[in-house]
N, C-alpha and C positions, 0 to 999 in steps of 0.2 A: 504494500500500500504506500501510497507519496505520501510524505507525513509536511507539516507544514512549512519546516525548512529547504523542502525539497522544490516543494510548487515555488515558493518565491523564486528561487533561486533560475529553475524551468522557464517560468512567467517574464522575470527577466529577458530570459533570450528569445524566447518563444512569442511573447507578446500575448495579446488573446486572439489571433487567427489563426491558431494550429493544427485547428480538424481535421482540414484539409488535408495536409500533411502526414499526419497519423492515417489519415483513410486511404493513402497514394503506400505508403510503407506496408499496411495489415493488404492489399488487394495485391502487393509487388511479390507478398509472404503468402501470399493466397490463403489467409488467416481469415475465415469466416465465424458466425456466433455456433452455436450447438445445434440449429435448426437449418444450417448453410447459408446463411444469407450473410449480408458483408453488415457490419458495423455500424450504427447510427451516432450523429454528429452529438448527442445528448448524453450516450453510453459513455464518449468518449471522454465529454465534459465530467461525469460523472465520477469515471477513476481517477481524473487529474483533480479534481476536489475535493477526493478521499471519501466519497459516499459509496461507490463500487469499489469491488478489486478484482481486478483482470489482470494476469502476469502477459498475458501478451500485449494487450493495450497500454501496459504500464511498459513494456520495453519497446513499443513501436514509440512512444513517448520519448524515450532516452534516447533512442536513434535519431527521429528528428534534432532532438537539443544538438546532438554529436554534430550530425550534417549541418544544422545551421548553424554552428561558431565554427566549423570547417571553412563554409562557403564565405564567412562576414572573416573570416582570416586570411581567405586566399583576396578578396576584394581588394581588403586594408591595406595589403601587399601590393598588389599590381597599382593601388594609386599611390604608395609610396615611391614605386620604383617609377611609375610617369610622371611626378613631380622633381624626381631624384634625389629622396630623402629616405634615408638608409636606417 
């Protein structure tokens, strides 16, 4: 379960449009509910609020965080390197 130091910390990087995201990661995992159907935007709110626990939902969560301080690091980078500030 994400306990409340966790979500801030998530929240931070994640911002509050994540869904999206977590539903592109659980359909890439072909990670469906018990009844096969893909994930709803509320379920997913749900575990990042600590009302559900879903271990898959909860690591498609951590993978997004991972991929997006990746991508906001590889950014950082190429505009430091076109300004030419090292």
């Amino acid at each position: 379960m994400i306990n409340e130091e966790q979500r801030r910390k998530l929240k931070e990087v994640l911002g509050y449009h994540y869904t999206d995201g977590v539903l592109k990661i659980l359909k890439e995992k072909k990670i469906t509910s018990r009844n096969g159907k893909a994930y709803g935007s509320s379920m997913i709110r749900n575990v990042f609020n600590g009302l559900n626990e879903n271990e898959d939902i909860e690591n498609a969560i951590i993978q997004l965080f991972v991929r997006t301080q990746e991508e906001e690091k590889e950014i950082n980078e190429a505009r430091n390197r076109i300004l030419g500030i090292q």
